[in-house]
C-alpha positions, 0 to 999 in steps of 0.5 A, a space after each residue: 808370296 815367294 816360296 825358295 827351295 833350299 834342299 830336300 823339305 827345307 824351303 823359306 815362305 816370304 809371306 809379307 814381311 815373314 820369311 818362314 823356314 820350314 823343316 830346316 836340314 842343314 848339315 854338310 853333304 854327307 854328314 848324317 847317315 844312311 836311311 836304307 840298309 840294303 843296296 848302295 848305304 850312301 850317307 845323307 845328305 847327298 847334296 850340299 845346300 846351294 850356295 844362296 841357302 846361308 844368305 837368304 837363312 840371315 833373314 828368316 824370322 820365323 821357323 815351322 816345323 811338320 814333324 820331328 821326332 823318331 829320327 826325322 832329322 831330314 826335317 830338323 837335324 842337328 845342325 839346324 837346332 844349333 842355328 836356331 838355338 843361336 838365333 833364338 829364332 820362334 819354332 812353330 809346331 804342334 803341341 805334340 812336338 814343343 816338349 821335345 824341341 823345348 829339351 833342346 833349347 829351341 823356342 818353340 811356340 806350339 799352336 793351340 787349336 784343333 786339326 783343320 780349325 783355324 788359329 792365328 798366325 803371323 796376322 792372318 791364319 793357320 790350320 793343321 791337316 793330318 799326314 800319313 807317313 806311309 802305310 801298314 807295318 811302316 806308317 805304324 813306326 813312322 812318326 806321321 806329323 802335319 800339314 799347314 794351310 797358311 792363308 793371309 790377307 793379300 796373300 795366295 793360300 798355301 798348303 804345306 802337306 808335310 810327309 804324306 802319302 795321298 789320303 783321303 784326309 789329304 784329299 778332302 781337305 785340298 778339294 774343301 779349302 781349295 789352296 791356291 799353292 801347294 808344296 807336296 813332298 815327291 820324292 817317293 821315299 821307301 825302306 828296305 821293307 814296305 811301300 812309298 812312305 810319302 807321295 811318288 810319281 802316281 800320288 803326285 800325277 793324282 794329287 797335281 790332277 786334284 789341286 786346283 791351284 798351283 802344285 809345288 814339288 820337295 823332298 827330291 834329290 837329297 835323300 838316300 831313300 827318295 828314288 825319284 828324280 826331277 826328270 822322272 817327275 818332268 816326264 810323268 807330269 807330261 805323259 799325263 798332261 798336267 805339267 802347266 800345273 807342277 812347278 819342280 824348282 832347283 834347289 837354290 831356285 826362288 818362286 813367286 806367286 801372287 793372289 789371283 793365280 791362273 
């Protein structure tokens, strides 16, 4: 399996012959606007997508998408449904979202079956988790989403959690199915008002402590609303002795991994 960050949550799965886009931003840097109203209002994204982000797009087949809805163009934007529009690429999603992307010309393919029960997928199997996407006042206006644990024959487990601060769901979920990879937004994502609405560095240090597999970090760097840097993140993780366990790749940046992980 190999696992390409592109920018912010946007990344491509190989999984066998699949390569599976997730949550796919690809307008031009600065073209979207700012998510803060206060302080420094730097439009979005901040970074242009690498260089080897348009080659390796010509080979997805697949699309997954966490959640979508509510202005979360940061995991679908405009100019991504126009590229999956042309492509007639397949969307996967949750039910909750089909309507809307479908009313957008996208080909979407809802998955039917209950949270954390397994379903088909791409030849071996798919399960949702729940997110929370921030707490209190915030998480009750947020558009919260899921997470997926892919698992194919051959194939290291994956656990995408999507936009989530640390839960007990999240927890839970990680300590029962045990994922061998896990891609954790990291970015410490907040508005002018209210808490982190996905993990920053403590839920991660925490998180990375818990998994007891291999731990991915996104959501870095892209974003007006993500104060965490990779070096915040790189320092963190060593001042708490778990940097053999978090790999924090640069955007363009490809990783493999294989089914038997130390």
């Amino acid at each position: 399996m190999k696992i390409q960050q592109l920018r912010n949550a946007t990344i491509i799965v190989e999984i066998g012959a699949n390569r599976i886009l997730i949550d796919p931003m690809l307008a031009p840097r600065h073209a979207l606007p700012p998510l803060r109203l206060s302080g420094a209002r730097r439009r979005n994204p901040l970074t242009e997508l690498p260089d080897v982000a348009w080659p390796a797009l010509e080979s997805v087949t697949h699309c997954l998408i966490t959640h979508c809805q509510r202005g979360h163009f940061d995991h679908l934007d405009r100019a991504a449904k126009q590229w999956l529009r042309d492509r007639k690429i397949p969307v996967i999603c949750t039910p909750h979202d089909a309507g809307h992307l479908i009313e957008r010309g996208l080909n979407a393919q809802p998955l039917h079956h209950e949270h954390e029960q397994p379903g088909p997928f791409l030849g071996g199997t798919i399960r949702t988790v729940r997110c929370t996407h921030g707490r209190g006042l915030i998480g009750r206006l947020m558009e919260h989403g899921v997470g997926y644990l892919i698992e194919s024959p051959g194939e290291p487990s994956l656990y995408l959690s999507g936009d989530t601060v640390l839960t007990p769901t999240v927890r839970d979920f990680v300590v029962q199915h045990r994922p061998q990879v896990c891609v954790i937004p990291t970015g410490g994502a907040r508005f002018d008002l209210g808490g982190e609405i996905i993990m920053g560095i403590e839920d991660v240090v925490d998180f990375t402590r818990l998994a007891s597999g291999i731990v991915v970090a996104n959501h870095l760097e892209a974003l007006s609303h993500c104060p965490v840097t990779r070096d915040d993140l790189r320092r963190a993780v060593r001042e708490a002795g778990v940097e053999t366990r978090l790999r924090i790749p640069a955007d363009g940046e490809t990783l493999e991994f294989h089914s038997t992980l130390s």
